[in-house]
TORLUM-301680 format. One record per atom (N, C-alpha, C): chain; x, y, z. Coordinates in Angstrom, 3 decimals. Each point is the difference from the previous one (the first is absolute). Layout:
BEGIN
A, X, Y, Z
...
//
This chain:
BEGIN
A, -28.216, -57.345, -6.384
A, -0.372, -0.729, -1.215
A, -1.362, -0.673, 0.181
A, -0.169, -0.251, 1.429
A, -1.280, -1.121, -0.066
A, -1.469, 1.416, 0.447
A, 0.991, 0.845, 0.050
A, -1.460, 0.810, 0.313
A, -0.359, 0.770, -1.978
A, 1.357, 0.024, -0.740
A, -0.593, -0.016, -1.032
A, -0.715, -0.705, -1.029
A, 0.357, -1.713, 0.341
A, -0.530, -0.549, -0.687
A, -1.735, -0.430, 0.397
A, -0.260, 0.542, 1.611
A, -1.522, -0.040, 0.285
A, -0.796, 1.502, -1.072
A, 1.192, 1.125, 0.433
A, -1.127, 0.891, -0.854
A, -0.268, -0.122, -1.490
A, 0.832, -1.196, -0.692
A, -0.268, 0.053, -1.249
A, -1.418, -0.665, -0.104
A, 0.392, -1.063, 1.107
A, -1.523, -1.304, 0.069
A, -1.400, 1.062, 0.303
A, 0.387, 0.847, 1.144
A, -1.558, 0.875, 0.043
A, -0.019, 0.773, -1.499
A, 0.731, 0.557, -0.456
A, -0.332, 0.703, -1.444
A, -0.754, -0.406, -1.013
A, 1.113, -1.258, 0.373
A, -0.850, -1.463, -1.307
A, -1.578, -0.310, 0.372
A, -0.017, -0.049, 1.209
A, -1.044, -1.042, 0.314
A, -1.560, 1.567, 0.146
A, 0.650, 1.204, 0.123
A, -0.870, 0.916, -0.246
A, -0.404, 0.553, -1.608
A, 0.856, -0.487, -0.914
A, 0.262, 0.177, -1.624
A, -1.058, -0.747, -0.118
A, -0.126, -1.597, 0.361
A, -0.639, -0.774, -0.462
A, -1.156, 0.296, 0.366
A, -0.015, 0.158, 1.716
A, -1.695, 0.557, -0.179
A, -0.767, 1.152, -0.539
A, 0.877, 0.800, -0.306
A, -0.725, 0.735, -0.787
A, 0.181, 0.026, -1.349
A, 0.176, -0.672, -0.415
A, -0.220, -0.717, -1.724
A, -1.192, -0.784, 0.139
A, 0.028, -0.733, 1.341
A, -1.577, -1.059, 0.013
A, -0.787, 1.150, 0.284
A, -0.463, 0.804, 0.562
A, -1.260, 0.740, 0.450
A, -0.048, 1.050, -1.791
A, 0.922, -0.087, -0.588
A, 0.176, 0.950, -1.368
A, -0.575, -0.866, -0.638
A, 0.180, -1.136, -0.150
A, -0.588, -1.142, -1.074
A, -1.392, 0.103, 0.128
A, -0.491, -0.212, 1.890
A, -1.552, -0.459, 0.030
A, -0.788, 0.951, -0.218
A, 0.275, 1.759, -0.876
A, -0.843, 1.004, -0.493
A, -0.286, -0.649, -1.279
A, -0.619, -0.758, -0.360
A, -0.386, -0.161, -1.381
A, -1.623, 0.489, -0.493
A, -0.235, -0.586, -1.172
A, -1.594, 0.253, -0.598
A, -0.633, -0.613, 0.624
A, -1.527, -0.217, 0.291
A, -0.741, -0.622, 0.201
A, -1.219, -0.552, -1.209
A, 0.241, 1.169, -0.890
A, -0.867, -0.322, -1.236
A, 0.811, 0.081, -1.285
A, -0.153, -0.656, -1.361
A, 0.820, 0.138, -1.049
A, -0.765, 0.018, -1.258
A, 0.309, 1.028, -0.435
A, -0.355, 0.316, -1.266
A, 0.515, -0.456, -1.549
A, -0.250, -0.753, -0.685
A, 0.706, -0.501, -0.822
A, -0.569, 1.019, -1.334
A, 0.439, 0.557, -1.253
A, 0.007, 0.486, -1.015
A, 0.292, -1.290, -1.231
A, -0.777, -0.457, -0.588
A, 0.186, -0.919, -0.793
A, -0.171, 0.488, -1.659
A, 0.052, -0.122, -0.937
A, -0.384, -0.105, -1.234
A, 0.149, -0.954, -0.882
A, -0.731, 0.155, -1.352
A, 0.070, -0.606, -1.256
A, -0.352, 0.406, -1.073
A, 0.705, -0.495, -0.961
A, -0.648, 0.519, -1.743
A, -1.532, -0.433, -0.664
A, -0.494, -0.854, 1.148
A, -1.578, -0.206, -0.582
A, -0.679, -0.025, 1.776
A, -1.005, 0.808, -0.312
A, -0.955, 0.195, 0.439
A, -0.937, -0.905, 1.076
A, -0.212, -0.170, 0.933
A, -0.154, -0.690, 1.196
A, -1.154, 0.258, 0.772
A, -1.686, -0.098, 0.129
A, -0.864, 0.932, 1.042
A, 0.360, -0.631, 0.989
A, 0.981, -1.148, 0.402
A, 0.153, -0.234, 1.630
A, 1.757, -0.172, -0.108
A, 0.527, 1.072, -0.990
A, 1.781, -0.294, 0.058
A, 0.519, -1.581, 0.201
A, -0.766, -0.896, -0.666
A, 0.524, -1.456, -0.577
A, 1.313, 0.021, -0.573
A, 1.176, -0.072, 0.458
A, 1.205, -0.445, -0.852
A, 0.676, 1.275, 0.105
A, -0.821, 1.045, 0.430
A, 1.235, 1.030, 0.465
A, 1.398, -0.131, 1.103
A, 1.211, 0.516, -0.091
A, 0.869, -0.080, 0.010
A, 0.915, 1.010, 0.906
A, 1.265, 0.392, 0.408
A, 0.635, 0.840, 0.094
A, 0.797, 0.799, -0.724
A, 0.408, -1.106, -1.219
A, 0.835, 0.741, -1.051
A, -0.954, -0.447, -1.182
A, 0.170, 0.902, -1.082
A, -0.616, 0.371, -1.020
A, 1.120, 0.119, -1.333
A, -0.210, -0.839, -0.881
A, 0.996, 0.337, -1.343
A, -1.200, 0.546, -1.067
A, 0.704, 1.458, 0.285
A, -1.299, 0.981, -1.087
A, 0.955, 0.611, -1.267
A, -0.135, 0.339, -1.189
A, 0.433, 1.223, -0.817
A, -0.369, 1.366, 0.427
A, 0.663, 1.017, 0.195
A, -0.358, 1.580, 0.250
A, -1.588, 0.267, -0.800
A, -0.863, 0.275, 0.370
A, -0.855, 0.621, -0.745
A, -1.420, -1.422, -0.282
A, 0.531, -0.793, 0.945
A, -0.984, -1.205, 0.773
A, -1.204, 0.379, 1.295
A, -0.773, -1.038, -0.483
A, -0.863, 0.439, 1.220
A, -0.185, -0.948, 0.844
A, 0.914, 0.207, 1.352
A, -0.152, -0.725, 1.061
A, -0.944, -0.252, 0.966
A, -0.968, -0.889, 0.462
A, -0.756, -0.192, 0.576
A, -0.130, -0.227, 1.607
A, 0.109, 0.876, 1.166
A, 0.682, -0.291, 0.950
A, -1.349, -0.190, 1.448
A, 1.067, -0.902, 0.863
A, -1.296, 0.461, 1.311
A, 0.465, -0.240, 1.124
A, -0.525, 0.345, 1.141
A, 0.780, 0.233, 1.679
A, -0.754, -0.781, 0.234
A, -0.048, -1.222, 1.063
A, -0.515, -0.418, 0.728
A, 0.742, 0.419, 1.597
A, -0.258, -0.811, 0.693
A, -0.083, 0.264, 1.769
A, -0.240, -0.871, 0.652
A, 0.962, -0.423, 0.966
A, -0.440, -1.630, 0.740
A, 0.987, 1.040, 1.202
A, -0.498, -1.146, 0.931
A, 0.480, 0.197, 1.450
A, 1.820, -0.897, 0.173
A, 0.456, 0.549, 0.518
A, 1.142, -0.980, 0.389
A, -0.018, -1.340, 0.827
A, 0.960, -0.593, -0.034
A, -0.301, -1.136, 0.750
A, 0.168, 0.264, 1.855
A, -0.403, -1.384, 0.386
A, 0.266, -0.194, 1.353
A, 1.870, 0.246, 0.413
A, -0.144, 1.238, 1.026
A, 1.522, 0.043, 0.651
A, 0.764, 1.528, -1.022
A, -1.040, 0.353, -0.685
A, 0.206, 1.717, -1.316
A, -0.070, 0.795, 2.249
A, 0.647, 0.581, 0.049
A, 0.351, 1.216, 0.891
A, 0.564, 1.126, -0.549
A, -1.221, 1.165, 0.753
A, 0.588, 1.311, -0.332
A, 0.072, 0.694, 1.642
A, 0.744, 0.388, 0.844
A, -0.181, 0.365, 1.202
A, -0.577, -0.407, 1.016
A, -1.018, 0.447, 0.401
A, -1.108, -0.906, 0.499
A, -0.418, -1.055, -0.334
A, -0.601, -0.034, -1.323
A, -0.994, -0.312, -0.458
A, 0.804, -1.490, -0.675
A, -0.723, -1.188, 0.098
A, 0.808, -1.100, -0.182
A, -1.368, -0.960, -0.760
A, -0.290, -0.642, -0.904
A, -0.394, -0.847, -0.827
A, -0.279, -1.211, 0.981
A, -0.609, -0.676, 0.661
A, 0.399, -1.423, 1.105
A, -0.911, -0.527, -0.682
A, -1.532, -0.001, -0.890
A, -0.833, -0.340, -0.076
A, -0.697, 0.857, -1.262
A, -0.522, -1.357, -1.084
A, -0.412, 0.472, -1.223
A, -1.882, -0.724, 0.276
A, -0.887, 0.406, -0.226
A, -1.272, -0.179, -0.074
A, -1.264, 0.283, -1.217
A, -0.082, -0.506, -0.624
A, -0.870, 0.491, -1.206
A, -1.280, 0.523, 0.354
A, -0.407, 1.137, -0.340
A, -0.762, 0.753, 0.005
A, -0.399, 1.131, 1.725
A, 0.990, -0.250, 0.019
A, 0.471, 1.022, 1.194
A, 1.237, 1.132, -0.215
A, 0.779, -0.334, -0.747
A, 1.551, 0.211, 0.136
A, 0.073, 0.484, -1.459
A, 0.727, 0.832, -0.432
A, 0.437, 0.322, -1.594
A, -0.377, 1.599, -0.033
A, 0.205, 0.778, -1.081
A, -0.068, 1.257, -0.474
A, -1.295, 0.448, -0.010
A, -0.260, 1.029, 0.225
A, -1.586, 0.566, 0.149
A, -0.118, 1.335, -0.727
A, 0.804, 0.821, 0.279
A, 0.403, 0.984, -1.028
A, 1.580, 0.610, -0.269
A, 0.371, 0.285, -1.275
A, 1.492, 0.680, -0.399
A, -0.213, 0.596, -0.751
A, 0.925, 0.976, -0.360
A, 0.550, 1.000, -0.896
A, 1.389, 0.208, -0.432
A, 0.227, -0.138, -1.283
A, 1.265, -0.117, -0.523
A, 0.240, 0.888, -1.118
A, 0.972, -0.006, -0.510
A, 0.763, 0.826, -1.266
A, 0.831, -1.170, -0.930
A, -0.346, 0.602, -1.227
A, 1.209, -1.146, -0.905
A, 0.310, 0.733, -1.440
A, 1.354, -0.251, -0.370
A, 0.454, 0.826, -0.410
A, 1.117, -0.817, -0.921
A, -0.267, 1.000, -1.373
A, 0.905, -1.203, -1.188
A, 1.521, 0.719, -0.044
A, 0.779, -0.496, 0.018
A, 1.443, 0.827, -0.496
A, 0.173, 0.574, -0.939
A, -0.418, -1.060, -1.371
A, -0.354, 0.560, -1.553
A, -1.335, -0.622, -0.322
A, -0.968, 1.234, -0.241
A, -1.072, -0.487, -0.967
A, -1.109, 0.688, 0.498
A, -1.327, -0.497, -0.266
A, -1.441, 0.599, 0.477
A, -0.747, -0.571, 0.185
A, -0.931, 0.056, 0.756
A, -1.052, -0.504, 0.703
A, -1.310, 0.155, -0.754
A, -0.866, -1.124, -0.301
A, -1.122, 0.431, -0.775
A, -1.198, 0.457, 1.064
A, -1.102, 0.359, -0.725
A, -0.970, 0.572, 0.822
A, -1.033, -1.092, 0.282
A, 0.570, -1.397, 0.097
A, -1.007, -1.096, 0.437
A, 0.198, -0.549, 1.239
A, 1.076, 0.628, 0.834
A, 0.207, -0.284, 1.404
A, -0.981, -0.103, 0.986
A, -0.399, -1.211, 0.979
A, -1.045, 0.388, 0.379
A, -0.109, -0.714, 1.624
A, -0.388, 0.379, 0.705
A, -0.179, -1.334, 1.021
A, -0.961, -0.980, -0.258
A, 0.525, -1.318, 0.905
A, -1.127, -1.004, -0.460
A, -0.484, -0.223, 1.399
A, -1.195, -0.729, -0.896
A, -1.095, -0.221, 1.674
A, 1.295, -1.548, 0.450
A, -0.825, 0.060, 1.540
A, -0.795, 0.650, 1.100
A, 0.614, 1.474, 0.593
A, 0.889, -0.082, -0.771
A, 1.191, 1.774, 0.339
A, -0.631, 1.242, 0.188
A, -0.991, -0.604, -1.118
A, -1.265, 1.392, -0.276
A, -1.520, -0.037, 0.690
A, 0.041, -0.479, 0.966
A, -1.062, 0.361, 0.571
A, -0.486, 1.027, 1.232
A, -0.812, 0.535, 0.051
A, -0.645, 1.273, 1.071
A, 0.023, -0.701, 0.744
A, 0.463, 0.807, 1.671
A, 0.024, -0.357, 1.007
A, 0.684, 0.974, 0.743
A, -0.206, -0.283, 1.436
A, 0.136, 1.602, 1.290
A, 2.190, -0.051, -0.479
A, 0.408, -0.778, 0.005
A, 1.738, -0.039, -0.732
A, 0.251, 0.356, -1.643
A, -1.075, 0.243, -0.642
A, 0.586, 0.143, -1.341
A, 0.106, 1.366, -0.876
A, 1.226, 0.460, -0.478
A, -0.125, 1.059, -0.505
A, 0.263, -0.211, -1.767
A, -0.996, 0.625, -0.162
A, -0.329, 0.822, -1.462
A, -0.287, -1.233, -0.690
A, -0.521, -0.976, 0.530
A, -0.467, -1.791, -0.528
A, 1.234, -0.520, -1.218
A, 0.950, 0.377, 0.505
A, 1.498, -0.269, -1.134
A, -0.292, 0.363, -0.744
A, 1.269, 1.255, 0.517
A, 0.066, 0.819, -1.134
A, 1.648, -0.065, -0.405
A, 0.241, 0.831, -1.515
A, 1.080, -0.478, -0.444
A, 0.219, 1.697, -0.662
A, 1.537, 0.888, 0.332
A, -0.075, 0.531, -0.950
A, 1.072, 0.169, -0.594
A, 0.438, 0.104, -1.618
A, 0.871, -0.531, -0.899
A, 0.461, 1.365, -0.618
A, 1.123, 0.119, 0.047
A, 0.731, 1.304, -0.289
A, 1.313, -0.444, -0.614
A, -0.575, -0.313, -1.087
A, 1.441, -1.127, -0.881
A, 0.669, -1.101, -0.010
A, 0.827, 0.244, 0.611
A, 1.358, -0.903, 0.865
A, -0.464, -0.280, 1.048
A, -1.359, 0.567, 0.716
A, 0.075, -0.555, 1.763
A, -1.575, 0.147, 0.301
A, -0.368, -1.470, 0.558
A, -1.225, 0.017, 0.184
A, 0.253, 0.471, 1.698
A, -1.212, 0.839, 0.537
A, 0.315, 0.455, 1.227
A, -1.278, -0.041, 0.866
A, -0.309, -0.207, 0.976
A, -1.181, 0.251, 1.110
A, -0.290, -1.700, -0.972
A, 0.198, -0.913, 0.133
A, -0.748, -1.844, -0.495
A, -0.743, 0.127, 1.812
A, -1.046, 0.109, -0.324
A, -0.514, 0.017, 1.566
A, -1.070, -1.422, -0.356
A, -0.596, -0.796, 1.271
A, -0.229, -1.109, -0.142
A, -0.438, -0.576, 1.193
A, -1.476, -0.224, 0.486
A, -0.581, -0.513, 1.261
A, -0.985, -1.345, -0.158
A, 0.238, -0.671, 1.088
A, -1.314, -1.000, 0.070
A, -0.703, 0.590, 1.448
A, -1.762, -0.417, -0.429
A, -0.715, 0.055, 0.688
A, -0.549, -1.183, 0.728
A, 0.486, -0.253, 1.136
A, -0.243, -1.234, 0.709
A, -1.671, -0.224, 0.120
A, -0.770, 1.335, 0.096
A, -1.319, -0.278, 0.640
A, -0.594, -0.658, -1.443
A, 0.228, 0.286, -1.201
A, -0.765, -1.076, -1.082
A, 0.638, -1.135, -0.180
A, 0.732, -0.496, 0.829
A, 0.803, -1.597, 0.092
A, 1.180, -0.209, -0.579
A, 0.477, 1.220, -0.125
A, 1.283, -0.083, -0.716
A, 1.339, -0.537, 0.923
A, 0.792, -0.371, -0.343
A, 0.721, -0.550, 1.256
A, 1.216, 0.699, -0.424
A, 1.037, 0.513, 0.937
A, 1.406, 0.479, 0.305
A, 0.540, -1.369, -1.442
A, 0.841, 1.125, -0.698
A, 0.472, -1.072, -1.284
A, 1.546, -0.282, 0.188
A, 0.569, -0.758, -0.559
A, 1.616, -0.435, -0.111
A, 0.166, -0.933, 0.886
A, -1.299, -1.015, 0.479
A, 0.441, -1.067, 0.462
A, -1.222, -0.861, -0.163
A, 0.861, -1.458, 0.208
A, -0.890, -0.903, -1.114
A, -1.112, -0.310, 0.920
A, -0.527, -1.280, -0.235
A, -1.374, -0.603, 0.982
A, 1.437, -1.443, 0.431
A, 0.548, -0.351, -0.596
A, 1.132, -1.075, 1.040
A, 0.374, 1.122, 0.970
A, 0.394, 1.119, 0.224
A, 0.238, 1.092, 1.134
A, 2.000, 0.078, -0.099
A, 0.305, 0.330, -1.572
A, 1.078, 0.765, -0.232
A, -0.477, 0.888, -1.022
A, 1.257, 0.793, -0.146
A, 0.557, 0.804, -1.076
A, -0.703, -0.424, -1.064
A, -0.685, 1.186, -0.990
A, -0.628, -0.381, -1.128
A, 0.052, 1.559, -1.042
A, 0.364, -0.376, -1.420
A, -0.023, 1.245, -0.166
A, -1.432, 0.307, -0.365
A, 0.013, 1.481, 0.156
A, -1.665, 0.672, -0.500
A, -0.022, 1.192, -0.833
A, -0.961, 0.003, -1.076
A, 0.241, 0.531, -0.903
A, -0.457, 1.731, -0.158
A, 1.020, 0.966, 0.331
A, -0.422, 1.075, 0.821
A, -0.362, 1.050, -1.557
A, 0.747, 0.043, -1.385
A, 0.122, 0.340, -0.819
A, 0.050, -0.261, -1.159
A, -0.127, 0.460, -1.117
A, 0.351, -0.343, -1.230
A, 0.111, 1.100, -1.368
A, 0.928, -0.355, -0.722
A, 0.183, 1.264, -1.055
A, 0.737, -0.220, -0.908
A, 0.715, 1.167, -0.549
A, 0.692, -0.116, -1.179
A, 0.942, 1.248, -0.530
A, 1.404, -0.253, -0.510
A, 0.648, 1.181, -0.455
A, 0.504, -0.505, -1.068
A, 0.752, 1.115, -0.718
A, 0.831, -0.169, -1.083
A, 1.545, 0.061, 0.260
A, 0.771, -0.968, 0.099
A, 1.294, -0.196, 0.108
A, 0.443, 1.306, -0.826
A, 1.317, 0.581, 0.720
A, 0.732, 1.316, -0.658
A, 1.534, -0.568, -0.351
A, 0.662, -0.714, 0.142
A, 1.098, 0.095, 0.041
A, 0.556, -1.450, -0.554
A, 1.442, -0.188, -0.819
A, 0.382, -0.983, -0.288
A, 1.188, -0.774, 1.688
A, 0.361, 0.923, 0.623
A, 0.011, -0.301, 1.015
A, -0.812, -0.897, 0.808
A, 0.217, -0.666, 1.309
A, -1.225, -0.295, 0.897
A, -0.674, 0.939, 0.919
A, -1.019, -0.125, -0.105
A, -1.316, 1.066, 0.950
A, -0.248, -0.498, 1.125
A, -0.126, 0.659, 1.052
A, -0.646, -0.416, 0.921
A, -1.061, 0.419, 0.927
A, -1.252, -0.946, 0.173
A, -1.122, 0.987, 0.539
A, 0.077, -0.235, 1.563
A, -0.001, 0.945, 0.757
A, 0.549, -0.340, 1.416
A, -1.536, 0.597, 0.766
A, -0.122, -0.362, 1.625
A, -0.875, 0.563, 0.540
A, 0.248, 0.568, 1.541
A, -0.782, 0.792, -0.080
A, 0.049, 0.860, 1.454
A, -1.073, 0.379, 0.384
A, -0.291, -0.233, 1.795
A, -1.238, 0.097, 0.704
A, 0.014, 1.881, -0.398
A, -1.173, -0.013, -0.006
A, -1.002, 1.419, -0.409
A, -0.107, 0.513, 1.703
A, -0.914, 1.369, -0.649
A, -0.653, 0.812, 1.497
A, -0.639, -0.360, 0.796
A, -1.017, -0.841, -0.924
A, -1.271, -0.654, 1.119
A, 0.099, -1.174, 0.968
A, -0.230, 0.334, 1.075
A, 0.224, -1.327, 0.800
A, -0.952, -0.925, -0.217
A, 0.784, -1.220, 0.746
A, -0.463, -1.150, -0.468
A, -0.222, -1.119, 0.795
A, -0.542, -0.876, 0.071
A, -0.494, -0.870, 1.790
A, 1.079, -1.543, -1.215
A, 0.591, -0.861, 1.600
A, -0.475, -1.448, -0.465
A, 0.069, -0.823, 0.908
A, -0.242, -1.429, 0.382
A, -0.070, -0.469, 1.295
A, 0.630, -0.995, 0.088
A, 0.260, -0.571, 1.050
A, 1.233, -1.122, 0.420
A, -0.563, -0.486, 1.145
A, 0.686, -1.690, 0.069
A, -0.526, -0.167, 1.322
A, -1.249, -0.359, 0.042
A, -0.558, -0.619, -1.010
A, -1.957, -0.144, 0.711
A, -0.771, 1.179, -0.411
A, 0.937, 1.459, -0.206
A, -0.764, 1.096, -0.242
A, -0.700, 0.669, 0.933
A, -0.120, -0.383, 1.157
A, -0.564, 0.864, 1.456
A, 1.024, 1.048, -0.418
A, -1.266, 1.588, 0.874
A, 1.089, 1.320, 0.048
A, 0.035, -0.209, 1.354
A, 0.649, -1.187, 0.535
A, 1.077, -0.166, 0.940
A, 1.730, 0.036, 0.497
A, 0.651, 0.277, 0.995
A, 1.231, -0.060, -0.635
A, 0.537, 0.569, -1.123
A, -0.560, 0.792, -0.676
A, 0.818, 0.584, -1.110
A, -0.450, -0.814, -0.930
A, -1.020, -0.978, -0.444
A, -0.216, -0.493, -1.141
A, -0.693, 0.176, -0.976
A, -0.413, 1.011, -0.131
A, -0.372, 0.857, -0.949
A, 0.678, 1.055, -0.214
A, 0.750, -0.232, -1.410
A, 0.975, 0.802, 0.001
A, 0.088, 1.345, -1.080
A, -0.177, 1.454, 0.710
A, -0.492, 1.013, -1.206
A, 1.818, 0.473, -0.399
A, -0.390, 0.518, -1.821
A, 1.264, -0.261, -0.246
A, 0.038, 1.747, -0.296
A, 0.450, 1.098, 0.139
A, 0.144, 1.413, 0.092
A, 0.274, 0.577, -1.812
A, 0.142, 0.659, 0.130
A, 0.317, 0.955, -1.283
A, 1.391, 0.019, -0.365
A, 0.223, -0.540, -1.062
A, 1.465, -0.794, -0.534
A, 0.474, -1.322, 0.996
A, -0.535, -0.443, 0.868
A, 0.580, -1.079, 0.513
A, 1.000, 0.147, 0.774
A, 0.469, 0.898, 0.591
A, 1.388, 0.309, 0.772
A, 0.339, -1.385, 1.322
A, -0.688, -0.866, 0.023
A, 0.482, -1.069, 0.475
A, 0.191, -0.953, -0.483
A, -0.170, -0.225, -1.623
A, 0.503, -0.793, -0.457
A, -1.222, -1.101, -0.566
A, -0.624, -0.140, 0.257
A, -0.967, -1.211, 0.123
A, -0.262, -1.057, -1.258
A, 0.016, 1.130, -0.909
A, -0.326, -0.575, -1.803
A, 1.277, -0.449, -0.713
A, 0.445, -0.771, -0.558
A, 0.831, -0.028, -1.116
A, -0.329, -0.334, -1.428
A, 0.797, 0.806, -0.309
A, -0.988, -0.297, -1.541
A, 1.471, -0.433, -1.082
A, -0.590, -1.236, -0.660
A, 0.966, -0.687, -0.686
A, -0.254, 0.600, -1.857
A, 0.980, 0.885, -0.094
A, -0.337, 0.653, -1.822
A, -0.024, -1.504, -0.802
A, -0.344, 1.004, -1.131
A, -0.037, -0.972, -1.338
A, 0.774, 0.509, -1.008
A, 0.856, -0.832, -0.800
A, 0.985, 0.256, -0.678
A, -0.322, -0.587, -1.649
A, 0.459, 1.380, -0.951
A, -0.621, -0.036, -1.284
A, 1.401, -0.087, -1.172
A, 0.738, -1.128, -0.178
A, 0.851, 0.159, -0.547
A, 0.173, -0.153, -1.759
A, 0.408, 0.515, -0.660
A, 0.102, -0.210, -1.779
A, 0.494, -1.526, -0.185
A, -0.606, -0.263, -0.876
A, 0.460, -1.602, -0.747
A, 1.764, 0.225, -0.271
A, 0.642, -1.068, 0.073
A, 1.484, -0.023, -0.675
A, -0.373, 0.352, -1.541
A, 1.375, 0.841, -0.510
A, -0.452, 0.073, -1.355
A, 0.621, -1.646, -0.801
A, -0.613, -0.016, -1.280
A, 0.396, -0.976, -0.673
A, 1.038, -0.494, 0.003
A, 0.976, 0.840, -0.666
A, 1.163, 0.244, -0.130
A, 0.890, -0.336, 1.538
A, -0.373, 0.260, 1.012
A, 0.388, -1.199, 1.412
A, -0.473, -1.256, 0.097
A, -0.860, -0.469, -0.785
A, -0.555, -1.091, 0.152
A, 0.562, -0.924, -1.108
A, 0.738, 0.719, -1.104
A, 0.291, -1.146, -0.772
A, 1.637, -0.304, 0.542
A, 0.220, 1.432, 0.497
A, 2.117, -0.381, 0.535
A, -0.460, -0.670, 1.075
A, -0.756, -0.487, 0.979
A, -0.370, -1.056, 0.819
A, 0.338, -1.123, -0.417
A, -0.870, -0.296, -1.469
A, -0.670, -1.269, -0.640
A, 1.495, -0.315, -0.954
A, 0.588, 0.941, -0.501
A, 1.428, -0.206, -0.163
A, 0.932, -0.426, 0.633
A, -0.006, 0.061, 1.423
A, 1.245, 0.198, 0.975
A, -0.503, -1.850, 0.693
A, -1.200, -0.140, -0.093
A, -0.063, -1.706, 0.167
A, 0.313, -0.650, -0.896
A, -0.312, 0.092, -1.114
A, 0.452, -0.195, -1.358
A, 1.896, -0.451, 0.174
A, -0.050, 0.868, 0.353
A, 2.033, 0.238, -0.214
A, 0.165, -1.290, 0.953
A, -0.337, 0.359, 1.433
A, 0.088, -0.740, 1.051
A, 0.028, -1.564, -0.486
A, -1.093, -0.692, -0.445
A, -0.202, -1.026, -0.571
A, 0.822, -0.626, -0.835
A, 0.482, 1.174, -0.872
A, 1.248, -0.674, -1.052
A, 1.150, 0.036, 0.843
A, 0.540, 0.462, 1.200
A, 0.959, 0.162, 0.513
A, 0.151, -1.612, 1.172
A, -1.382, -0.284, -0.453
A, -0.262, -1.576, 0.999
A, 0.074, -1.238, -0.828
A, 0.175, 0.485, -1.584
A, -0.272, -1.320, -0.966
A, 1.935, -0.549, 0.176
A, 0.426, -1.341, 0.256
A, 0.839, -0.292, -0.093
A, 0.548, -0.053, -1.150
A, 1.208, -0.801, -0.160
A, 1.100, 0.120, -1.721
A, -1.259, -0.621, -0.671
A, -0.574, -1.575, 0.349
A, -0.905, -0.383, -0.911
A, -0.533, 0.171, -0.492
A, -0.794, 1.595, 0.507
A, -1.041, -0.153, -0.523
A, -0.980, 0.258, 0.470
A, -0.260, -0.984, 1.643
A, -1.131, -0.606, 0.664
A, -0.082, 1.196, 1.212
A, -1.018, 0.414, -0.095
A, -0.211, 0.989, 1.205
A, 0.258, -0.647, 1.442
A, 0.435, 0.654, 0.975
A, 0.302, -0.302, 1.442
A, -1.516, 0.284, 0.491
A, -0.480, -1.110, 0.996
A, -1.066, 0.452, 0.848
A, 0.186, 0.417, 1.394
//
């Protein structure tokens, strides 16, 4: 009995560690997908969820910040955030609506778009309906551009990698989701020395994980007609609180 109740303890105590070494594969960078129903040149007041009508034009945009201090993916561990050393230098992504279309004003925004020995096709974007594909996007350090998605206090900051627009398809909710692209992509950690592994290139689809990208969600207004059996059903409620007198209960 006592030799079974040790092998349960090694089982356990090997379960657990490998749930902890499963946990510490996470992102190191995060992509957020935001939108809104009015129009934004620096996505002011954009959002995650969106209350649109089908046949609306949603206004959407990705930014990109670094994770915080103690984000681990394998190796590679976050200990130290530094402004203008540390953050995204170049990516490539995909994004893609569930219901609806993509207009042809998608575009990268600077500093995303600048020439340099890392940048391909100076962000480029190409739009094939439902799915914008190759969002490619570099900074050039040698004209003073600095590694973006982290602030000058030396955290997490978002940066504004995109911006655009589709037409909601569905009375359903939509959702525009994202996924790392072909082109590789650099970003740095740590101070940013290509020491130790701190410069970190990210491969073609990401197969280690590195990016996460948080969708944006496009849902239909309640119809009226739910909104007044709401405004009814408090209604009721209220009279069900007025005592014999008369006098409402508070």
């Amino acid at each position: 009995m006592k030799y079974l109740k040790c092998g349960l303890y090694v089982v356990t105590f090997l379960s657990v560690a490998a749930i902890g070494l499963t946990a510490e594969a996470g992102p190191l960078v995060d992509v957020q997908i935001l939108g809104s129903t009015t129009y934004s040149a620096t996505a002011s007041g954009y959002t995650s969820t969106v209350i649109a009508s089908p046949g609306t034009t949603v206004y959407y945009a990705a930014e990109v910040q670094s994770k915080g201090i103690g984000a681990q993916n394998g190796s590679k561990t976050i200990s130290t955030i530094t402004y203008g050393t540390d953050g995204i230098l170049s990516l490539s992504f995909n994004l893609n609506v569930s219901s609806g279309t993509f207009n042809s004003d998608s575009a990268v925004q600077a500093p995303f778009t600048d020439s340099g020995s890392n940048v391909y096709n100076n962000g480029s974007v190409t739009n094939s309906g439902s799915t914008l594909s190759g969002v490619v996007g570099s900074i050039n350090t040698q004209t003073g551009d600095k590694p973006q998605g982290v602030s000058s206090n030396n955290a997490p900051t978002l940066a504004l990698v995109q911006l655009g627009s589709l037409v909601d398809g569905s009375t359903a909710p939509s959702y525009v989701t994202g996924a790392y692209s072909t082109t590789s992509g650099v970003f740095k950690i740590n101070n940013g020395q290509a020491v130790n592994g701190n410069s970190v290139t990210v491969s073609s689809g990401d197969p280690s994980g590195y990016y996460e990208f948080d969708e944006l969600t496009i849902a239909a207004p309640e119809p009226a007609s739910l909104g007044l059996l709401a405004f009814g059903g408090l209604a009721l409620m209220r009279r069900r609180r007025t005592n014999r007198s008369g006098v409402a209960k508070v």
